[in-house]
N, C-alpha and C positions, 0 to 999 in steps of 0.2 A: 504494500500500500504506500502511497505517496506521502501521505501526511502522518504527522505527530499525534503523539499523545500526552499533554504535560497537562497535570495534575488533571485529569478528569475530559478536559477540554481538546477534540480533534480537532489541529489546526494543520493546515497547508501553507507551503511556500515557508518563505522567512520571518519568523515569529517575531512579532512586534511587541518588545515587555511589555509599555503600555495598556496597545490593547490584549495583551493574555491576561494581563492583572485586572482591568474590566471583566474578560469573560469568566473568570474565576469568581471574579463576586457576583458578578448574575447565575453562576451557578450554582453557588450555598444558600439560594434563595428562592423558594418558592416548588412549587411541585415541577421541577426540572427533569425531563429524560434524557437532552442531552445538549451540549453545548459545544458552538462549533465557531472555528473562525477559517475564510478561504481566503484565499493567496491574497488577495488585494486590501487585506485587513490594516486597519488603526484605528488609531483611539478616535471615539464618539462622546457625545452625551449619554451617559449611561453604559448601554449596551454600546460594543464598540460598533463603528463601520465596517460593516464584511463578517458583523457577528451573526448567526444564526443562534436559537435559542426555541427548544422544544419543550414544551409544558403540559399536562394533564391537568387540562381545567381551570383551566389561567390564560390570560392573557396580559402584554405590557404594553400600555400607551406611552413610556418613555423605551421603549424597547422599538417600537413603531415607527417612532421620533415624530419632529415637526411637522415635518413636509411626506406625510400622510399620502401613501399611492405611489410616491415620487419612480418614477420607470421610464421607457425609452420606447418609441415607434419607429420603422423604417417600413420605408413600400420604394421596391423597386419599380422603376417608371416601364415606359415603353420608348423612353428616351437613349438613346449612348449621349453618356458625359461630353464625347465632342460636339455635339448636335449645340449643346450650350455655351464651350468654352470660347467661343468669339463675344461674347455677349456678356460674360460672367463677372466682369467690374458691374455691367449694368445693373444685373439682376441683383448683385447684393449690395446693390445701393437700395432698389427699392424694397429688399427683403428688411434689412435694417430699417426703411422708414414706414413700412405697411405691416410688420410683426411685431406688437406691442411689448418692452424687454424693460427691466428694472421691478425694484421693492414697490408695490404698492400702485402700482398702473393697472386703470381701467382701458376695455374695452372700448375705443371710440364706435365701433358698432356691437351693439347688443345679441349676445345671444340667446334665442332660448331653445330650450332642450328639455327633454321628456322627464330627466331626471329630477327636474325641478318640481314635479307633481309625484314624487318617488314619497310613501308612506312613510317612511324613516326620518323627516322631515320631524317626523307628531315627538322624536326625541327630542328635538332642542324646546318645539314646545312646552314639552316635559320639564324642562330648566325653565324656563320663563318665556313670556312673549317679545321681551326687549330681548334676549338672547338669539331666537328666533326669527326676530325680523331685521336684526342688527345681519346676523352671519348668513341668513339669506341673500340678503341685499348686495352685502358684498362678493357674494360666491356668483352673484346676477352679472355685477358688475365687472368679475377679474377672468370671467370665462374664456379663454383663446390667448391668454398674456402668459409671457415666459417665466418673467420671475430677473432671479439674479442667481450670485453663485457661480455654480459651474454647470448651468444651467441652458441649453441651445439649440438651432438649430442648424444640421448641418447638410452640405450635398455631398455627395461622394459618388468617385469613379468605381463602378468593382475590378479590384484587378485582372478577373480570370477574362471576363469578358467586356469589359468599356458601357457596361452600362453605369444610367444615370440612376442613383440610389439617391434619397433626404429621410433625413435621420433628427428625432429632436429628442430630448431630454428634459423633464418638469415634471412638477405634481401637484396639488392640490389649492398651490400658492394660499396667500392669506385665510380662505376658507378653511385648510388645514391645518394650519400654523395656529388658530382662535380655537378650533376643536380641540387639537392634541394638550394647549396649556387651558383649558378649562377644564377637562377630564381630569388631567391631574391635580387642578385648582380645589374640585372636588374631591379625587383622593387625598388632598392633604387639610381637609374640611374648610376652605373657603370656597369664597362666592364663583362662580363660573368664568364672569370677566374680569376679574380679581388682578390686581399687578402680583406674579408671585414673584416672591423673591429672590435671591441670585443664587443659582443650582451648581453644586458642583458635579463638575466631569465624571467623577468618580464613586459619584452615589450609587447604592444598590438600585435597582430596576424596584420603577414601581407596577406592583401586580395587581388585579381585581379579578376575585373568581365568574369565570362567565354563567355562574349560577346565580349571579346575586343579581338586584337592579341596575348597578354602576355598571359594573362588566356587560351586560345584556346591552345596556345605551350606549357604551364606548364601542363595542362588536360592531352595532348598525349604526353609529354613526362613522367610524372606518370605513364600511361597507360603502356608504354613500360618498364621502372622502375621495375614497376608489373608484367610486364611476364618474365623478368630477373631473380626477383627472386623467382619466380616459378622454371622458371628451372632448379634454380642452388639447388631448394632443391630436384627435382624430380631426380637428378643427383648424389647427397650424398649420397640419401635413394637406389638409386638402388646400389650406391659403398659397402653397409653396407650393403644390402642383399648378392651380391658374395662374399664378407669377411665370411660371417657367412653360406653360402650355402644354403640361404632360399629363399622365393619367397611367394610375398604380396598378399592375399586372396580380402582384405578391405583395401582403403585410406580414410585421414581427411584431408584436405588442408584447409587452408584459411595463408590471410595478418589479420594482425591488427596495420598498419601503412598505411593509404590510406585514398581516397575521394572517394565515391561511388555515382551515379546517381538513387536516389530512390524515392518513393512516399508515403509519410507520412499526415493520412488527408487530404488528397484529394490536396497535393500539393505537386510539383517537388521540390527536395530537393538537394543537394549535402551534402553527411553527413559526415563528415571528422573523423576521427578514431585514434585516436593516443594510440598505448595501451590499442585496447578495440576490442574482435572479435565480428562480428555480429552474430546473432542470432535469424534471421527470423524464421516464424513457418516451422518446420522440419529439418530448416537448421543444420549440423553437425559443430562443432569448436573443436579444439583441446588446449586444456590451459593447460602448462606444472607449476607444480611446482618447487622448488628445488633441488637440487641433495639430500637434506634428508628428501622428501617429496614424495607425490604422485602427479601424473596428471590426467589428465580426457579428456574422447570425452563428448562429451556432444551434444543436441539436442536444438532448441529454440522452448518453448512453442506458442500454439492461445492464451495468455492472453491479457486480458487489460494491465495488469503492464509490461509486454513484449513489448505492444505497445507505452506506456508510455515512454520505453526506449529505444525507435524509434531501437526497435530488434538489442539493444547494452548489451553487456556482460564484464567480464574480459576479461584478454587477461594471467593472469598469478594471483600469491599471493601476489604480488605488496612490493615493498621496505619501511623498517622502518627503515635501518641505511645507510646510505651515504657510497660511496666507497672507501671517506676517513677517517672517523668516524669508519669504522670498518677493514680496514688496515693499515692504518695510511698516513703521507704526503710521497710522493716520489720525493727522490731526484734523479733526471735521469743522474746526473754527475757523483755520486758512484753506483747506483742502490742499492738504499737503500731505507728501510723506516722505519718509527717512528711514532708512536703515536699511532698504531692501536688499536681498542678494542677488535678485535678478533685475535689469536694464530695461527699460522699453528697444534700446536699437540690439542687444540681444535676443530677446522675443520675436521681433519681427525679423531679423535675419535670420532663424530659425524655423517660421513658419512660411519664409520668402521658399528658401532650399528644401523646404518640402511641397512647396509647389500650390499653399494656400492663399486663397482671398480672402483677410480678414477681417472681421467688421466688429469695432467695441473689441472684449476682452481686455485686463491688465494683465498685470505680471504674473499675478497670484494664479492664473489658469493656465501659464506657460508650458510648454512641454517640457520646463525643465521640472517643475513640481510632483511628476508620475513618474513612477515604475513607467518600461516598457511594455508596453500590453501581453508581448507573446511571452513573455515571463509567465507573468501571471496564470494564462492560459496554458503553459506547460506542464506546471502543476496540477492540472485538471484533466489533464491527457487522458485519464485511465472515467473520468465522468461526462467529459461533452468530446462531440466533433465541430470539429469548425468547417460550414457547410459556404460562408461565403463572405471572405477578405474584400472590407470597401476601404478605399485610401480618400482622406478628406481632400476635396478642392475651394468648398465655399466655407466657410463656419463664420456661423453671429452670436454672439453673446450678448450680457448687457455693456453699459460701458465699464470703463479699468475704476470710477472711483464709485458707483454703487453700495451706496451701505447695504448690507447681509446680515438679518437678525436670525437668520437661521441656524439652529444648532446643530446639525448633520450635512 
């Protein structure tokens, strides 16, 4: 088998103290079957990034984290990449100005969608009507916007064969982010939109039995979370097909921020996923690299070692430098910063000689900040195939100074 086993906890790839010592404490806690970290792992809020965490009758909405749903679409067009690249300054000009991208942006057109008459709605009721009509309103209003972060959308060449692939990456933006700290607001017996107060990294996972009320409205509030950001990506990819005048042959979908209802061993599990796509036998995932990298669809193997990692994967090339470590501290009074280890004319000679068009991004998203993706993916050799290498040509982000209150 590929991976480790230290103190309790299978982990893949190159063990990150940090995050092992996270996954350690979400494992002496709660009705735990098994706890796992995959090659792309580091330290989170709580539960680390790329931690996986299996429980009997529990679930964790700091295990969940903020950004609730958060996963990755691609649909391969009926386009080849060259069909665009004479045009490809143009189009991500206008992708950056028609794809709505930062903290806290609405939708200049409205969308609505079926989800918004979805029963699970009657939870936040259940909390109050200002809570209800507060985080409706805004989930109306942020539907089809990216976010920030490491958050995107991108084109890509496939290298086997010159097709045109777009690829984006987001979840549940603000609508998640109000959910996931009210639940907890709750669990730690305050008011729903409560300021809580400052969390450390390092805290134990907080748990609620899905037999009780809380767990039952945290479950279906997730649930709804999850189809939010669903179709706030199935909404982007179609805006980025009329941009470019193409039309999707094949989709990849999946979240890799969720709690799934599965059966592992012959037992009902809740598997919580922070940073890590599943990978059942057949199942398809989409794991984006860098903007000076490649990505991949990928497929989950019938292995033992597959099962082993209760059909858990990356979810991306996983971070080796800190967001302040490699742009340095920000000071939001001047909009300045200091201290970074990495350059803006390093970034962009970087992403020049890989042969991208970049639009927004800072340092902190640089290709220098990740593992190399097929690392990662090497480690996994014996749980997925990799069925199709896309190499980025376009990638948008938000801009380099966007404040990020996101904790994963």
């Amino acid at each position: 088998m590929a991976y480790q086993n230290i103190d309790g906890v299978r982990v893949w790839g190159k063990p990150d103290p940090g995050a092992v010592t996270q996954a350690i404490t979400c494992a002496a806690h709660g009705n735990v079957v098994q706890a796992l970290l995959m090659a792309d792992h580091h330290k989170g809020y709580s539960q680390p990034i790329g931690g996986v965490m299996a429980y009997e009758g529990q679930i964790s909405p700091s295990g969940v984290g903020y950004d609730i749903g958060c996963g990755n679409k691609a649909v391969r067009t009926n386009l080849m990449a060259a069909d665009i690249k004479p045009r490809l300054t143009k189009i991500m000009n206008k992708l950056a100005k028609k794809v709505s991208f930062g903290v806290g942006r609405s939708n200049s057109e409205q969308v609505d969608h079926a989800l918004f008459d979805d029963p699970d709605w009657a939870v936040y009721l259940a909390v109050g009507r200002q809570e209800h009509d507060k985080l409706k309103a805004l989930a109306r209003n942020q539907l089809g916007t990216i976010g920030s972060g490491n958050h995107f959308v991108d084109l890509f060449e496939e290298e086997a064969t010159g097709r045109l692939w777009i690829g984006n990456h987001f979840g549940s933006r603000g609508f998640g982010h109000k959910t996931a700290s009210g639940f907890l607001n709750l669990a730690a017996g305050r008011a729903f939109l409560a300021n809580a107060p400052g969390e450390s990294m390092d805290q134990p996972p907080v748990l609620l039995d899905l037999s009780s009320e809380l767990g039952d409205m945290y479950y279906r509030a997730m649930r709804l979370a999850g189809q939010y950001a669903y179709a706030g990506r199935d909404y982007v990819i179609q805006q980025v097909l009329d941009l470019v005048g193409a039309e999707a042959d094949f989709a990849v979908h999946n979240h890799h921020n969720y709690a799934w209802r599965e059966t592992h061993d012959g037992r009902d599990v809740i598997v919580v996923r922070k940073g890590a796509t599943p990978s059942a036998p057949g199942q398809l995932g989409f794991i984006g690299g860098s903007m000076g990298d490649i990505s991949v669809i990928v497929r989950g193997k019938d292995t033992a070692e597959n099962r082993d990692a209760f059909y858990s994967t990356v979810h991306g090339a996983g971070r080796i430098m800190s967001r302040t470590q490699a742009a340095g501290k920000m000071n939001w009074r001047t909009r300045t910063r200091a201290g970074g280890q990495i350059s803006d004319a390093q970034m962009m000679r970087a992403v020049r000689e890989f042969g991208v068009e970049l639009r927004g991004a800072g340092t902190d998203e640089s290709p220098f900040v990740y593992r190399k993706l097929q690392q990662v993916l090497d480690a996994h050799a014996e749980t997925i195939d990799v069925l199709h290498v896309l190499r980025p040509i376009g990638v948008c982000m938000a801009g380099a100074d966007e404040f990020d209150p996101y904790k994963d």
